[in-house]
Steps between C-alpha positions, in 0.01 A plus 500: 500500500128577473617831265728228304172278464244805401821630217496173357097494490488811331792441247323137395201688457647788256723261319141238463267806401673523147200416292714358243215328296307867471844672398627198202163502355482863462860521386424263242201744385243229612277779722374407870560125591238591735233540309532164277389166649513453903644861503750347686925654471646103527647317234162310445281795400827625324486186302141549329661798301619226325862595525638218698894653500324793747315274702820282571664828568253612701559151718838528508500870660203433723690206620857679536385811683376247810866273453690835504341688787582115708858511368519856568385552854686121601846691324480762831276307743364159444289510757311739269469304202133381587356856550683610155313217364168579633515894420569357146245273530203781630684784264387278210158435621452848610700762335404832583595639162227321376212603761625157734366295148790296429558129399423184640815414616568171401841591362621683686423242741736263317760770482501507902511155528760482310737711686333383803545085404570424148452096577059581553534772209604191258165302723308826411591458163481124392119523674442807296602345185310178542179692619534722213541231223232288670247789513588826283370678810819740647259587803469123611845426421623789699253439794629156526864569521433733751306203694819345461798731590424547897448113532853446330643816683367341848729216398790631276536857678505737831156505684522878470516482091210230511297737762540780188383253186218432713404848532597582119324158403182674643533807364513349149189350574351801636639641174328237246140510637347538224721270247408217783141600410540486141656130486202395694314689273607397209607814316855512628741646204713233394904581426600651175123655468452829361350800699 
């Protein structure tokens, strides 16, 4: 079982490490995504190309890779599910294609929890959309939905899955560090704003 646990770990973290926001933009002959704005690979930083079909793309894929490598790993053992999600979760964050420099996760956080519990993805998302309309900040709106998901998951979901969202929860914290210290700051980049 513990081999069963470690393949699913490692396939979550391949099928996560696709930086899909690095390879759109430079497929679309927009240069290094890095090296514009946060010089982040997510959808956000995508988005202050200023070509807002890539950045939704770039969403959408982040997103999947974490719902498929669930969906996946559940298929032949469900009891591997979570670790598929969390090697898609770190392979993101850290991919070593990219020197361990990856995203911040926050889809592909929503991709997991959707394979993982679909009901707190659509809580993820409603808190998302209202912090992100209310604000025009995507760090705060993402750090609040992920304030969110393990208090739902504690009461919607299996201890084990909220034990995980509170680890992941963390880790996107970790991650946005210094966005938390640009909103008190001041100078946080708003959504839609150019590199």
């Amino acid at each position: 079982m513990t081999y069963g646990l470690i393949l699913a770990l490692v396939f979550g973290y391949l099928l996560g490490s696709i930086p899909f926001g690095l390879l759109l933009t430079r497929a679309a002959g927009l240069g290094d995504v890095r090296k514009i704005g946060s010089g982040n690979i997510g959808a956000t930083n995508v988005l202050r190309t200023g070509n807002k079909g890539l950045a939704a793309a770039t969403l959408l894929l982040d997103a999947l890779k974490g719902t498929a490598a669930v969906l996946i790993a559940g298929h032949f053992a469900p009891e591997t599910a979570v670790w598929a999600g969390f090697g898609a979760f770190l392979g993101h964050l850290f991919p070593a294609w990219l020197r361990f420099k990856g995203g911040k996760g926050v889809a592909t956080y929503l991709g997991v929890l959707v394979g993982l519990a679909w009901q707190v993805a659509l809580i993820f998302a409603i808190v998302w959309l209202v912090m992100a309309f209310l604000f025009r900040f995507s760090s705060l709106a993402a750090l609040a939905a992920a304030v969110v998901v393990p208090i739902a998951l504690y009461f919607m979901s299996t201890p084990r899955i909220a034990v995980l969202f509170v680890v992941m929860s963390i880790i996107v914290f970790i991650k946005h560090w210094e966005n938390i210290s640009r909103l008190i700051a001041g100078t946080e980049g708003k959504i839609g704003a150019k590199g």
